[in-house]
N, C-alpha and C positions, 0 to 999 in steps of 0.2 A: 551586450545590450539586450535587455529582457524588451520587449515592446507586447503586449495585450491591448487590442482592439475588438469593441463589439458588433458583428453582424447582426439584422434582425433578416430573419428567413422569411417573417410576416408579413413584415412593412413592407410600405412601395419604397421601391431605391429612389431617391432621388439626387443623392449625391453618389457616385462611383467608388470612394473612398468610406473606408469604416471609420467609426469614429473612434479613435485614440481613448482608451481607457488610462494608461499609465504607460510610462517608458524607465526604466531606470536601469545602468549599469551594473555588471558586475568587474570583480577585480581579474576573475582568473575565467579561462572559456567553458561555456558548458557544455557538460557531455554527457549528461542522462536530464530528461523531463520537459517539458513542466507537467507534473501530474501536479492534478486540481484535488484538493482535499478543502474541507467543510469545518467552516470555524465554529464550532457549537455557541459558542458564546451571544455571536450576534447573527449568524445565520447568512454570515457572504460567504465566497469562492477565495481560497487563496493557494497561495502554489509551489511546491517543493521543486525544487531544481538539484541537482548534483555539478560540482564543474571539476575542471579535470585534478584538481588538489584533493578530492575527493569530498569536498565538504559538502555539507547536507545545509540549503537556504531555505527557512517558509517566508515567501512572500506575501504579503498581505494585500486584499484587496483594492489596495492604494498604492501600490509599489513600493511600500516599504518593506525594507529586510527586518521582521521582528527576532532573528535568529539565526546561525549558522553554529554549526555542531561537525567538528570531522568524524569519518567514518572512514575506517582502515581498507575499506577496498568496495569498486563500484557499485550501489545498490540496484538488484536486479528489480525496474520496475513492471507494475504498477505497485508503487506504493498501499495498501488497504487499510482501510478506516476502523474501528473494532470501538463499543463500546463496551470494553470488559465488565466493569462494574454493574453494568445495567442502572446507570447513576445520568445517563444523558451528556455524559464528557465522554470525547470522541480521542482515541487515540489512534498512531499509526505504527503498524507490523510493515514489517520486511524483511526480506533475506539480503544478505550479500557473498560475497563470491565464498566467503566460511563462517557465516555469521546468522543465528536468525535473531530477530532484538525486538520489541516494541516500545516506543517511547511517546510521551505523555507530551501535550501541547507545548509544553517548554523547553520542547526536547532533551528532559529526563529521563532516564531508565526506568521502564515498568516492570519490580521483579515480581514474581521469578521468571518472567517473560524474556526469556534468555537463552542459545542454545550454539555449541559449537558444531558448526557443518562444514560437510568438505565435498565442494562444487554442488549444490543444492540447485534445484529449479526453483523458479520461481513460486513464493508464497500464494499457496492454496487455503484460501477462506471460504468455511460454507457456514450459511445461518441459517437454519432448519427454519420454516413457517415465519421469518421475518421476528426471533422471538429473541434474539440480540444471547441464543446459547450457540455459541459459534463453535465454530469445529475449525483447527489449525492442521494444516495438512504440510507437515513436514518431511521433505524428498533429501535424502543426504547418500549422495551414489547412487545405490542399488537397496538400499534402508526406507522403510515406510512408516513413518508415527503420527498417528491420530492423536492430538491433543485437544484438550475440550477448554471452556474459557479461563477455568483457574489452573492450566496447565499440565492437568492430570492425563495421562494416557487412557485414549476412551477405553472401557473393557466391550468386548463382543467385536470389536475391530481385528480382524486373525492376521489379516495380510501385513507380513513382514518385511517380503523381500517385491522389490519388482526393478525392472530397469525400464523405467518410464521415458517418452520418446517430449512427450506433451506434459504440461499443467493439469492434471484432473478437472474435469467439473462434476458439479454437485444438478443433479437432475430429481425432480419428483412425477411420479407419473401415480394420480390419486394418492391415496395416503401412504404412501412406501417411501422412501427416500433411497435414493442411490447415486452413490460414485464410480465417474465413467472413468477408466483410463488407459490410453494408449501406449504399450509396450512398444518397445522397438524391436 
């Protein structure tokens, strides 16, 4: 049973219970999410879930399942939103436990946005200035690869190897950009 209810942090309480947005079932239990992803289309809230058959659900705004897609083994969330195209259609990246994949609102495969990994960290996304030239930061063991939005390996990126403990973040201090990350 999925249930979504809204608090307002704002408002005065006047009822002690939130109010029920939607409720709906699933078939199988879930065991990764709800991470909230962004319907381009009309600009609600809706919610990918994983359950233990490993299927991949977007739920929509109203509790409807617009989709389920399996996916060979648990994806490592949070899910990331990515507008490759620079087209205002929002896709979603992820890794899973040897997979990195992004797929398109339909849950389509976006190629060549594709890539075999063996025990990956979880999907490192940075977007330089908010300018939708996104940088994929792909961890596969002890392997380090910078991919930029049409999938190419950044050049001027040297670090090859690392055995990372953490998900990198992407920091700017003035006009420089850098990535932080912790070795173990």
């Amino acid at each position: 049973q999925i249930q979504f209810k809204q608090v307002s942090k704002q408002g005065k309480i006047e009822n002690k219970r939130p109010k029920l947005l939607f409720s709906t079932p699933n078939e199988n239990a879930i065991t990764q999410g709800p991470n909230a992803v962004l319907n381009h289309l009309n600009g609600s809230m809706e919610w990918v879930v994983q359950d233990e058959k490993h299927n991949l659900t977007l739920i929509s705004s109203t509790g409807k399942s617009t989709w389920t897609r399996p996916i060979e083994s648990p994806i490592q969330f949070p899910i990331r939103q990515v507008d490759l195209y620079k087209n205002s259609r929002l896709q979603m990246a992820y890794n899973t436990k040897n997979s990195f994949e992004v797929i398109d609102r339909n849950a389509r495969p976006v190629p060549p946005f594709s890539s075999t990994l063996k025990n990956p960290l979880p999907l490192a996304v940075f977007d330089y200035q908010n300018s939708r030239d996104y940088r994929l930061l792909l961890i596969d063991q002890n392997k380090v690869e910078l991919r930029d939005r049409k999938f190419q390996k950044v050049s001027g990126f040297t670090r090859t190897k690392a055995n990372l403990k953490y998900v990198p973040k992407h920091i700017r201090i003035g006009t420089r950009d850098y990535i932080t990350m912790v070795e173990k």
